[in-house]
C-alpha positions as CSV (number, residue, x, y, z in Angstrom):
1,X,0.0,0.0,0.0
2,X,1.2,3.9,-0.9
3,X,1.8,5.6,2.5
4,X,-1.1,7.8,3.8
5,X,-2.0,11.1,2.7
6,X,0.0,14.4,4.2
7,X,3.1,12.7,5.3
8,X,5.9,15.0,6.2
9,X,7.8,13.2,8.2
10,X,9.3,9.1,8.0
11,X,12.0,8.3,9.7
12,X,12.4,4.2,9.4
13,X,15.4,4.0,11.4
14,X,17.4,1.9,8.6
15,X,20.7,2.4,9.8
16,X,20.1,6.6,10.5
17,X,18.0,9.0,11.2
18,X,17.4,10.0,7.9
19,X,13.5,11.3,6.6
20,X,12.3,9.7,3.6
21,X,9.7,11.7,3.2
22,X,10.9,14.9,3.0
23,X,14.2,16.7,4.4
24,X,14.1,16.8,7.8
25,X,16.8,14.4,8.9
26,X,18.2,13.8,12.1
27,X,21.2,12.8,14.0
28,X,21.5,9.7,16.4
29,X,22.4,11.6,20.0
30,X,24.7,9.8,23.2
31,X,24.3,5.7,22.5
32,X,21.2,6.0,20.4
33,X,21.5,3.9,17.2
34,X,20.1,2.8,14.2
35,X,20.3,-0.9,13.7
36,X,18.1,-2.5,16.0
37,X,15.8,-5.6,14.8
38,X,12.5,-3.3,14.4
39,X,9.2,-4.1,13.0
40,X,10.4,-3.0,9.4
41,X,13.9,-3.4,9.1
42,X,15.7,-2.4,11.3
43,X,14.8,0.3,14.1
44,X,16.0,2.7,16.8
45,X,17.2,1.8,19.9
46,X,17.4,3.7,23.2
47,X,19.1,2.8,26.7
48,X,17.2,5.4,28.9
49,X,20.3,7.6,29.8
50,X,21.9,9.3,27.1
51,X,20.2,7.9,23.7
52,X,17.7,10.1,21.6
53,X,17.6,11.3,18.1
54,X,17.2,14.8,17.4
55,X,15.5,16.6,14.1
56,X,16.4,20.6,14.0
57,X,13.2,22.7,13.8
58,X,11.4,23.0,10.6
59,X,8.1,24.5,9.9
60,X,6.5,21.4,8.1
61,X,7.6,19.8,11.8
62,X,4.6,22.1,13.7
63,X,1.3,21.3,11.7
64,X,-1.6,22.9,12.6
65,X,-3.3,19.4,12.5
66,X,-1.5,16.0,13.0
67,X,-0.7,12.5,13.4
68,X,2.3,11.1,15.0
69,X,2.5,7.4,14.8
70,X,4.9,4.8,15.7
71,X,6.0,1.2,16.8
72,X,7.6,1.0,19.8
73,X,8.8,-0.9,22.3
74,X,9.7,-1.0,26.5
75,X,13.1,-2.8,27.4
76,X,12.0,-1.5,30.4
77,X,9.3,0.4,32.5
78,X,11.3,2.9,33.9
79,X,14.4,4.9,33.1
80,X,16.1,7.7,35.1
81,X,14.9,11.1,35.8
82,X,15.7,14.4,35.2
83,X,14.7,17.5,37.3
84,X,10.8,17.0,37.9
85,X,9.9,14.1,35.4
86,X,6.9,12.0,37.2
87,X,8.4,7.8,37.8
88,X,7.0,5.9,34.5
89,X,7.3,8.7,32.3
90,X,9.0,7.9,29.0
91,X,9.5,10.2,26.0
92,X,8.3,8.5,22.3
93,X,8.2,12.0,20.0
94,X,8.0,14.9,22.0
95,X,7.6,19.0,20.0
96,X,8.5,21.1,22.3
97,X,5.9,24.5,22.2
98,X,7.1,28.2,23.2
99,X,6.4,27.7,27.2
100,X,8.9,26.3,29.6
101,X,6.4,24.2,31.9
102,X,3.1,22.6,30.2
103,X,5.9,22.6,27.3
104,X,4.1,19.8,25.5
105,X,4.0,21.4,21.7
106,X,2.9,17.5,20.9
107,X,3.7,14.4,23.0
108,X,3.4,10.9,22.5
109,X,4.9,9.3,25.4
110,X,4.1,6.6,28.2
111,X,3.1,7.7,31.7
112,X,2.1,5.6,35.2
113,X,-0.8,6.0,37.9
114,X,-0.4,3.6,40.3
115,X,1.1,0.3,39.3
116,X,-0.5,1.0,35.2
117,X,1.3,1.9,32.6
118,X,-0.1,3.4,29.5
119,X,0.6,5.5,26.3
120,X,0.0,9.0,26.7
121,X,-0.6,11.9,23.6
122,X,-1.0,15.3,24.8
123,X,-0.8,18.8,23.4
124,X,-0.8,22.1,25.5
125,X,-1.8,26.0,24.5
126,X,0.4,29.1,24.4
127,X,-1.2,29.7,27.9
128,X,-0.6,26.3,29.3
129,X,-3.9,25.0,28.9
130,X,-3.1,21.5,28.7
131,X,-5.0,17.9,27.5
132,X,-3.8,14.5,27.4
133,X,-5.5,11.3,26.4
134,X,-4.5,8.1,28.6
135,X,-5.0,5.0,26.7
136,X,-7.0,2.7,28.1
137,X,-4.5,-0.2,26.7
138,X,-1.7,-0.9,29.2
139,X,1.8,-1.5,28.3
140,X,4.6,-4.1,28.9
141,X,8.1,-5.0,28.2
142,X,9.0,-6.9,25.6
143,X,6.1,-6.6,23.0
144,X,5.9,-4.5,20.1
145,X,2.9,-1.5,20.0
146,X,1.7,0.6,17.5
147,X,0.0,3.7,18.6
148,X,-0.7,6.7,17.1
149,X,-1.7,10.3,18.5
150,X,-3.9,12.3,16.3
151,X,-4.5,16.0,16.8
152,X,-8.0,17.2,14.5
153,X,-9.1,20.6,14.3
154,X,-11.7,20.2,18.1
155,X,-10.4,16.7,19.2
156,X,-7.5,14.1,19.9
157,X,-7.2,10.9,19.4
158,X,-5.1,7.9,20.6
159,X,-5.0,4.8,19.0
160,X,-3.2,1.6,19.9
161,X,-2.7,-1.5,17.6
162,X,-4.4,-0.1,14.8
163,X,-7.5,0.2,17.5
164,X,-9.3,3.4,18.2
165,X,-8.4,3.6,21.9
166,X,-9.6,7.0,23.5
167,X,-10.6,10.9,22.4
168,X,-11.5,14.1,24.4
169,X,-12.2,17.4,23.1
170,X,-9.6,20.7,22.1
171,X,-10.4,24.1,21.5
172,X,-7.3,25.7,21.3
173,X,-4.5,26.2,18.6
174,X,-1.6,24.4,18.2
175,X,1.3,26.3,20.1
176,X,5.3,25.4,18.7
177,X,8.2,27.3,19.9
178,X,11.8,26.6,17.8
179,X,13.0,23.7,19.5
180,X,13.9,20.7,17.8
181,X,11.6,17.6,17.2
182,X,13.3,14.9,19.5
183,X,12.9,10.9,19.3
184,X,13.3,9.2,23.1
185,X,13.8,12.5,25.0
186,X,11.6,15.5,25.6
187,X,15.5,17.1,25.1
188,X,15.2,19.0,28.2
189,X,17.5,18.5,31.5
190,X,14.9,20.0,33.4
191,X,12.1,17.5,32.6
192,X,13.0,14.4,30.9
193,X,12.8,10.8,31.3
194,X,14.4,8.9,28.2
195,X,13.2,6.5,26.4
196,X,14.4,2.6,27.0
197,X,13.6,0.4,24.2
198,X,13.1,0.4,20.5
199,X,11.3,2.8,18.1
200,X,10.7,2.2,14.6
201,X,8.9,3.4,11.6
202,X,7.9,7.2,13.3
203,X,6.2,9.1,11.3
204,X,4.0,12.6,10.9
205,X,1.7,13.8,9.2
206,X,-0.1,17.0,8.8
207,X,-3.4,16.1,9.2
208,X,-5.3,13.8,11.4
209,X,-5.6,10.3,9.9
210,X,-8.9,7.9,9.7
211,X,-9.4,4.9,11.6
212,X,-9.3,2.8,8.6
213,X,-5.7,4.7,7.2
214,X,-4.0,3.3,11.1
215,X,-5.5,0.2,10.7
216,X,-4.3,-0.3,7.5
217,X,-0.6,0.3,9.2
218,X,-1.1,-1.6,11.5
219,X,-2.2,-4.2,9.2
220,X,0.8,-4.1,7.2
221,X,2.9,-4.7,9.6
222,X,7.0,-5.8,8.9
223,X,5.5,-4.4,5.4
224,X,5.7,-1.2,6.4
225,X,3.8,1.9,4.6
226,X,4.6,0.8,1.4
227,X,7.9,3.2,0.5
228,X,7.6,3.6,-3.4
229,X,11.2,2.5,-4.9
230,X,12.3,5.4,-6.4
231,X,15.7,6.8,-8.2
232,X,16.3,9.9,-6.2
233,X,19.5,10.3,-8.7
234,X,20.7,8.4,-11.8
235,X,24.2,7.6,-13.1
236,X,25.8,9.9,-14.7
237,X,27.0,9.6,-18.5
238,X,30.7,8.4,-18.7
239,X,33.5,8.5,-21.3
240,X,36.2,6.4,-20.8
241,X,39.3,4.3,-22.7
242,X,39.5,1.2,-24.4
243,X,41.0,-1.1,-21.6
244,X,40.0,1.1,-18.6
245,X,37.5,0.8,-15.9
246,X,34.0,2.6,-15.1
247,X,31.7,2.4,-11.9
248,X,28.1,3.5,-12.1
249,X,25.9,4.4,-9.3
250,X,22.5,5.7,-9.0
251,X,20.6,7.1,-5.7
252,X,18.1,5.0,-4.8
253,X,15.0,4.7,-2.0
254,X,12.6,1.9,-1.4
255,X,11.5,-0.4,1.4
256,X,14.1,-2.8,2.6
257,X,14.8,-5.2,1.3
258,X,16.0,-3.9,-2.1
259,X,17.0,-5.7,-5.5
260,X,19.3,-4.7,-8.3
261,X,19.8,-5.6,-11.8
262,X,21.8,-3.2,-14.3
263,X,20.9,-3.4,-17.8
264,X,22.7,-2.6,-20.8
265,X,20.5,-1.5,-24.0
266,X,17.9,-3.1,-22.1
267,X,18.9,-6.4,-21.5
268,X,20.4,-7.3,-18.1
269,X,24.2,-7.7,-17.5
270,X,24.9,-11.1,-15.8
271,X,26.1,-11.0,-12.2
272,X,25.3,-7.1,-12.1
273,X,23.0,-7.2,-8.9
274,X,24.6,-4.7,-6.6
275,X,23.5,-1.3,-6.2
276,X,26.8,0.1,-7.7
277,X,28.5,-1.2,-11.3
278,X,31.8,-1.4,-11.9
279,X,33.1,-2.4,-15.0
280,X,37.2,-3.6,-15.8
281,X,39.1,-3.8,-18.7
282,X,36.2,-1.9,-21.1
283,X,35.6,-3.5,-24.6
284,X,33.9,-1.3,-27.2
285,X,31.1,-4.0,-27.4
286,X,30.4,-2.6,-23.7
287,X,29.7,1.2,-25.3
288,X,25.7,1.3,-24.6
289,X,22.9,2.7,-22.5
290,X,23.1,1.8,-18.5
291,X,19.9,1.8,-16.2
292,X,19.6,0.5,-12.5
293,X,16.7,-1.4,-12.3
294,X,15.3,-1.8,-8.6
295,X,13.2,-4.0,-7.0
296,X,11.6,-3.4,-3.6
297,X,8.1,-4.8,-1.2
298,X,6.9,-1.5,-2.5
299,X,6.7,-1.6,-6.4
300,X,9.7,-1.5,-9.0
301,X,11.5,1.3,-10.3
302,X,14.2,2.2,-12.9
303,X,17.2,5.0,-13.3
304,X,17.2,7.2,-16.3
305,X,19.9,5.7,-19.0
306,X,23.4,6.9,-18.9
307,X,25.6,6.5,-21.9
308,X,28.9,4.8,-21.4
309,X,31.3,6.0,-24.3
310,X,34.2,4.6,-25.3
311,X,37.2,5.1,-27.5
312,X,40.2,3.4,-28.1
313,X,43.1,6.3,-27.5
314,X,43.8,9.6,-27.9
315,X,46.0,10.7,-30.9
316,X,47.7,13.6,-32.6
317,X,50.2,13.3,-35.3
318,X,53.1,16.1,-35.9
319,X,56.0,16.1,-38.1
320,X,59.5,16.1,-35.9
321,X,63.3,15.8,-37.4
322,X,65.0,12.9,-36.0
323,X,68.8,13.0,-36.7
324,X,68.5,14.4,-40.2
325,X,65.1,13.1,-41.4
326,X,61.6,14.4,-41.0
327,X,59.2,11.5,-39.6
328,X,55.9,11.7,-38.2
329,X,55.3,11.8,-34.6
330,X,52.6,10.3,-32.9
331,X,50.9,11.2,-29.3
332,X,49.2,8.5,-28.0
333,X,47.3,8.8,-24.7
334,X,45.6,5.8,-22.8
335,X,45.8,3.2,-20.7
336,X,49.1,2.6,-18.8
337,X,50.2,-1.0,-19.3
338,X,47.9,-1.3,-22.1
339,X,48.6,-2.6,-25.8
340,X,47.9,-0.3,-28.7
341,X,48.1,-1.6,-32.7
342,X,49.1,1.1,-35.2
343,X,48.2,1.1,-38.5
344,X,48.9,3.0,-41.7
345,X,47.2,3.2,-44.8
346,X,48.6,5.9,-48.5
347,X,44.5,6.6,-48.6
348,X,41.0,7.1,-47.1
349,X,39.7,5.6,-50.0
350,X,35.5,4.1,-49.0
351,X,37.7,1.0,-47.9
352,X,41.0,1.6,-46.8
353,X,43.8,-0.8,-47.0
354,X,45.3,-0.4,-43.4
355,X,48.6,-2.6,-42.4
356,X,49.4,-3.0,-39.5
357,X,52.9,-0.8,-38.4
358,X,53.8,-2.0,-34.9
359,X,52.1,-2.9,-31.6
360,X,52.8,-0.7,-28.5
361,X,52.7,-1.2,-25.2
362,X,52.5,2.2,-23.3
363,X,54.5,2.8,-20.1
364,X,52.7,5.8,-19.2
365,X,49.3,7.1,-19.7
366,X,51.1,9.0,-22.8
367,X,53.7,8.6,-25.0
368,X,54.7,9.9,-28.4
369,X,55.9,6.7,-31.1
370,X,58.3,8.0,-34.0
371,X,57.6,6.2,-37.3
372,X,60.7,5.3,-38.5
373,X,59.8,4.4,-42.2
374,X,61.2,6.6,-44.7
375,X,58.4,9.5,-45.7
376,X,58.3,8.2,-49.5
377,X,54.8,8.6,-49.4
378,X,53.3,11.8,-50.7
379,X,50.5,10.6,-48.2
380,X,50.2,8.4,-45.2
381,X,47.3,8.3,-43.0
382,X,47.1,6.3,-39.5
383,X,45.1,5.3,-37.2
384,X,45.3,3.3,-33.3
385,X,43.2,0.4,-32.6
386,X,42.9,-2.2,-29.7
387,X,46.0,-4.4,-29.5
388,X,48.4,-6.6,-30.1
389,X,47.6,-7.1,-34.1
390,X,49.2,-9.0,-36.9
391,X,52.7,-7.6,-38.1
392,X,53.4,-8.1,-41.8
C-alpha cells in the first residue's frame, strides 16, 4: 500500500536517522543507534540515559493538525529522571511549544498511575492550557505497539494496535516554539525521562488520519507503509578508454529489502545485482545505454539511462626531425600497461587498405611513437586500434 496522505515526516530508522519523506533528517544523539531488529527493518534503539535522536526545527515539523504514529517498544518500564519528570514517564516523540512548563507542543509518550502503565498523547496551548488522552490499553516490556496520537481541528485521538483507543475534546490552537523535534527524549534536563527500548517506523503527518488509514498500518505490519522504490539520482554519463575501468551508481529509495539488476541496452548484465556497477578492462562492445533497475516490497523502479562511451586512444600526429630526417610523430594517450596496434594506410579511400605498423605497449598514460619508415609517401594516414595485431 502507498503511504497515507499528508506525510511529512518518515524516519524508518534503517541504519540513521534520515527522513524519507521529506528533508528533515536527524542525527543519532549519546548511545542512540540505528540498527536494532525493528518491526520494518531495522529500528531505533534507546538505553534510557543518554540515547535520543534529534531533528532541528522546521516549519513542516509544527502542523496545525497532526498524526504522529509509531512502533515502539519498552526494554524497560522505567528509566532515570531528570529535574521534575513523574516515575514511569518515557519520551516516544515529543515537540517542544514556546512555554517552559506545560511545554508539550505535541507528546506521544508513556506515563504511570499507580502500578498501570499506559501510552499518553497530549498537546498544551500558548497559555498552558493543557489535555492528554490516557489510553486505556496498558503497556509491557517486551512486545511491540503501534500507537498513534492524532490532533484534529476540536479533538485528539489515541489509537493503539491499529485500535481506536480513546478521544476528548480541544479548542485551542496548536502552540510550537523553535525547539527541535526529538525521538526518546523531551531534550530537556529539566524535565525528561528517556526512552528505553526500541522505536521504529515514526512518522508525521499534517493532518489527522482515519481509523481505517492506522489500521491499515497496523495491518501491514513488517510491510511497512509501502515506501515507493524510487531513483532519487541516476548515473551519470561516462567517457572512458579502451582497456579502462568505469563504476556507475545511482541514488536509490525503497522499502528494505532492495533488488538490483543493471541493464545494458535493455537487457540485463549477468552478475550485475549490486546497487553500484563497476566495470574492468572496457571493450567497445560494452559502449551502450546503462539503467539500475530496482526491486523493492513497494513496487519496481528504474534509473534514467546513462551513456557509457568509449574510445580506443587519444592521438595527434606532428611532423619532428630525428637525426637528419623528418618522420611523423605520434601522441598517443591511454591506458598505462595497455597494448595499442598502429596502422597506416597511403588513402582514405571508402575501404582503406590499413597494415598493420607496430604494436605498442605504453608505459605511461602517454607517450609519443616515431615512425621510423622513410616519408616516401606523398601521403600516409594512421590510425590506433585495440592491440596486439598482426605484423606483416
Amino acid at each position: 500500500m502507498p503511504p497515507p496522505a499528508g506525510l511529512v515526516g518518515w524516519w524508518p530508522g534503517q541504519g540513521n536517522a534520515d527522513d524519507v519523506a521529506g528533508t528533515n533528517n536527524g542525527t543519532l544523539q549519546g548511545s542512540a543507534t540505528a540498527t536494532a531488529a525493528g518491526v520494518v527493518g531495522s529500528a531505533f534503539s534507546f538505553d534510557g540515559t543518554t540515547g535520543y535522536v534529534q531533528i532541528p526545527d522546521s516549519p513542516v515539523l509544527r502542523p496545525t493538525n497532526l498524526t504522529v504514529e509509531a512502533w515502539v517498544r519498552f526494554d524497560s518500564l522505567d528509566s532515570p529522571g531528570l529535574g521534575g519528570a513523574f516515575p514511569g514517564e518515557q519520551y516516544i516523540v515529543f515537540k517542544q511549544n514556546s512555554r517552559t512548563n506545560h511545554f508539550e507542543g505535541y507528546f506521544l509518550g508513556k506515563g504511570r498511575i499507580g502500578a498501570r502503565d499506559f501510552f499518553v498523547f497530549a498537546v498544551s496551548s500558548a497559555s498552558g492550557q493543557p489535555v492528554e488522552l490516557d489510553s486505556v490499553v496498558t503497556v509491557t516490556t517486551n512486545l511491540w505497539y503501534h500507537v498513534a496520537g492524532m490532533r484534529g481541528s476540536n479533538f485528539l485521538q489515541l489509537y493503539v494496535n491499529g485500535q481506536f483507543d480513546s478521544q476528548t475534546n480541544v479548542s485551542f490552537p496548536q502552540d510550537y516554539g523553535t525547539n527541535a523535534l526529538y525521538f526518546g527524549s523531551s531534550g530537556e534536563a529539566y524535565w525528561d525521562r528517556k526512552l528505553k527500548g526500541a522505536l521504529d517506523e515514526v512518522s508525521l503527518y499534517n493532518r489527522a488520519l482515519s481509523s481505517n488509514e492506522v489500521a491499515a498500518i497496523y495491518a501491514a505490519g513488517s510491510q511497512g507503509k509501502c515506501q515507493a522504490s524510487s531513483v532519487l539520482v541516476g548515473p551519470p554519463a561516462q567517457l572512458r578508454y579502451w582497456g579502462s575501468s568505469a563504476t556507475f551508481t545511482s541514488g536509490i529509495s525503497g522499502v528494505l529489502p532492495l533488488s538490483y539488476q543493471w541493464q545494458q541496452d535493455g537487457l540485463s548484465v549477468a552478475g550485475a545485482t549490486n546497487s553500484s556497477l563497476t566495470l574492468t578492462n572496457l571493450q567497445l562492445t560494452e559502449a551502450g545505454s546503462y539503467a539500475l533497475w530496482i526491486t523493492s516490497a513497494s513496487g519496481n523502479a528504474t534509473s534514467p539511462p546513462a551513456f557509457l562511451s568509449l574510445k580506443v586512444a587519444d592521438v595527434s600526429i606532428a611532423l619532428s626531425v630525428v637525426g637528419e630526417q623528418t618522420v611523423a610523430a605520434l601522441t598517443i594517450g591511454g591506458v598505462a600497461n595497455q597494448t595499442y596496434g598502429i596502422q597506416q594506410a597511403p588513402e582514405l579511400s571508402p575501404a582503406p587498405s590499413w597494415v598493420g605498423l607496430t604494436n605498442l605497449t605504453l608505459s605511461v598514460p602517454t607517450v609519443v611513437w616515431f615512425d621510423p619508415t622513410p616519408p616516401t609517401l606523398p601521403w600516409r594516414f594512421y590510425r590506433v586500434v585495440p592491440g596486439p595485431i598482426p605484423i606483416p
